[in-house]
Each structure stands twice: as structure tokens, then as C-alpha cells.
C-alpha positions as CSV (number, residue, x, y, z in Angstrom):
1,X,0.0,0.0,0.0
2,X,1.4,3.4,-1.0
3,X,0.3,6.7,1.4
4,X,-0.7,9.7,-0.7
5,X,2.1,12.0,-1.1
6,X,1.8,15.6,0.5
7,X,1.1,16.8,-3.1
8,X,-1.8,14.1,-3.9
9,X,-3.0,15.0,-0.5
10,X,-3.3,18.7,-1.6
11,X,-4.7,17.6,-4.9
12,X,-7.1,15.7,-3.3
13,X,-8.2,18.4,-1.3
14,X,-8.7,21.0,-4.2
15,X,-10.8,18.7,-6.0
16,X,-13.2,18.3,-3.1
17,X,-13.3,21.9,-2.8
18,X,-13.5,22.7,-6.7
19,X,-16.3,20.9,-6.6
20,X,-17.8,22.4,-4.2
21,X,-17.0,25.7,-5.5
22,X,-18.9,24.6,-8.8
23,X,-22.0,23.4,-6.9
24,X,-22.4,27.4,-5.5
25,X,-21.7,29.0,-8.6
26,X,-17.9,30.2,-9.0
27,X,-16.3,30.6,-11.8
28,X,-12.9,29.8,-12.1
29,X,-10.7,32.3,-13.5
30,X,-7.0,31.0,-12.5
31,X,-6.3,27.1,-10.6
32,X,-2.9,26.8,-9.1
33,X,-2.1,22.9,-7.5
34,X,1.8,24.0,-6.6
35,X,2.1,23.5,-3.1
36,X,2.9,26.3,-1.1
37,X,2.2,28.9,-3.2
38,X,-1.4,30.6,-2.8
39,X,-3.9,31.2,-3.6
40,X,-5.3,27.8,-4.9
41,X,-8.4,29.5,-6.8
42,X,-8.9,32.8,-8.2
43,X,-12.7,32.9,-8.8
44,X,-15.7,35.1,-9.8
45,X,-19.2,35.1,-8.2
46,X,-21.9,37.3,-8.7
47,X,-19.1,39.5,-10.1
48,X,-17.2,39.3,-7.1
49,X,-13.4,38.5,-7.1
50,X,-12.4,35.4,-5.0
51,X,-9.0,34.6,-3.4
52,X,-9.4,30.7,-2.4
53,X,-6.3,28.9,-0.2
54,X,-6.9,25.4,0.3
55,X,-5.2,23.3,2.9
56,X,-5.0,19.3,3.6
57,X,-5.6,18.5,7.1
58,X,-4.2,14.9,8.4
59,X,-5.8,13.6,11.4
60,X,-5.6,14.7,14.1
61,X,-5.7,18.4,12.9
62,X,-8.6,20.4,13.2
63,X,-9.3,22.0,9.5
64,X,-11.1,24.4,10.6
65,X,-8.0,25.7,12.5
66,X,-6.0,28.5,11.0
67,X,-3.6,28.9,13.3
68,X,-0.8,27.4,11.7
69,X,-1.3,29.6,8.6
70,X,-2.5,32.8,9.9
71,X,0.5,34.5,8.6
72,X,0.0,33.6,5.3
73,X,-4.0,34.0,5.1
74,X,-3.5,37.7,6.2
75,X,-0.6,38.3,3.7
76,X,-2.7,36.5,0.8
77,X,-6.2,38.6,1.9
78,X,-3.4,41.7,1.9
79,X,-2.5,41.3,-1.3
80,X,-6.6,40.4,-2.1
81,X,-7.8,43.5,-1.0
82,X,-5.3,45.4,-4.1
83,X,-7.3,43.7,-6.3
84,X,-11.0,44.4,-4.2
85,X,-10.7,40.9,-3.8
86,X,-12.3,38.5,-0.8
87,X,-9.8,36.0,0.8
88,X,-11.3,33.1,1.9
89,X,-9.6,29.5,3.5
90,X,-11.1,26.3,2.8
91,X,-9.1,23.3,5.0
92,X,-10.1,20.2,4.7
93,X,-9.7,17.5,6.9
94,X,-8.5,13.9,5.1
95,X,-8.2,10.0,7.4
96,X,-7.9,6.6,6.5
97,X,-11.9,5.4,6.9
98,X,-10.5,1.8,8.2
99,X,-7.8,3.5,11.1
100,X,-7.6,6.7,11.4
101,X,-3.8,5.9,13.3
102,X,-3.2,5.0,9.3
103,X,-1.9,7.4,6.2
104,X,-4.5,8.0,3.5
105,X,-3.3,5.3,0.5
106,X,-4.1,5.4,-2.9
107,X,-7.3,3.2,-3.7
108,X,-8.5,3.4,-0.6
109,X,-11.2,4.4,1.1
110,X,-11.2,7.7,3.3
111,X,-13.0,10.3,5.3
112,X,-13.4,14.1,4.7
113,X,-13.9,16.7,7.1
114,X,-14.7,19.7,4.9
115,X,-17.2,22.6,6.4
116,X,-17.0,25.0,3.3
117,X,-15.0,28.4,3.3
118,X,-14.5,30.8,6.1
119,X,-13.5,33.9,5.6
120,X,-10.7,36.2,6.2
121,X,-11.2,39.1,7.9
């Protein structure tokens, strides 16, 4: 069995949140899957601009916690705001379904712990 790499964690992660984002009517204007480097979605809605940073979460981690990255939500909604932009954070939470004590592997079955986007103020 092979454990999802930090990348195909992240990856993972945008799609659940793309999709999401589709189901609530954005429009994607720019997608970036690097790690590290923010924000994941530029989108429009209801001609609003949209600054999206997505995380990946591993058990035991809380993803609604933005602790860790505060600095870097504030700098991103910074640079947001030149652009009369919203900044928004979207973590979502990722474990093994069969032991949560276990990585996420390929082909295998997991959980998600994704509450939608909060924003940053």
C-alpha cells in the first residue's frame, strides 16, 4: 500500500473543494495545484473576485484551525484586497476510513472533514 504523497493530498483536497466551489456558482478564472504557493483558486461570483487557499488536514488536525497559517491568510487577503478581492480559507480535513492511526493510501477508502469556506477578515 502506498500513502498519498503531500502533493496528492493537496490535490485531493482542491478537487473536493472545486467541486464544491462549482455546486455554489464560482467561476474559475486561474487554478494553481503548486504546493505552497497561494492562492489555490482565483474565482468570480456574482461579479465578485475570489481569493481561495486550500489546505490538507491529516488527522488529528482540526481544519477548521488556521492557526498554523494565519501569517500567510492575512498576507494572501493583503494582497486580495489590491485587487478588491475577498480572501477566503477552505481546509479540509483527510483519514484513512479503516484506522484513522493510518496514512491516507491510494485506492482506498477515506473520510473528509470539509465545512466549506471561512473567511478572512
Amino acid at each position: 500500500m502506498q500513502p498519498l504523497t503531500e502533493q496528492e493530498l493537496h490535490n485531493l483536497a482542491m478537487n473536493i473543494v472545486g467541486k464544491r466551489l462549482e455546486q455554489e456558482g464560482f467561476e474559475f478564472l486561474a487554478v494553481n495545484s503548486k504546493l505552497k504557493k497561494n492562492p489555490q483558486f482565483v474565482c468570480l461570483r456574482e461579479k465578485k473576485l475570489h481569493f481561495i487557499v486550500v489546505k490538507s488536514i491529516s488527522y488529528p488536525g482540526d481544519p477548521t484551525d488556521m492557526e498554523f497559517f494565519k501569517a500567510d491568510l492575512y498576507k494572501m487577503r493583503d494582497h486580495a484586497l489590491k485587487f478588491e478581492a475577498e480572501t477566503f480559507y477552505a481546509g479540509v480535513g483527510l483519514v484513512n476510513a479503516s484506522d484513522y492511526n493510518l496514512p491516507v493510501y491510494l485506492n482506498q477508502e477515506y473520510i473528509v472533514d470539509y465545512d466549506g469556506l471561512i473567511k478572512i477578515e
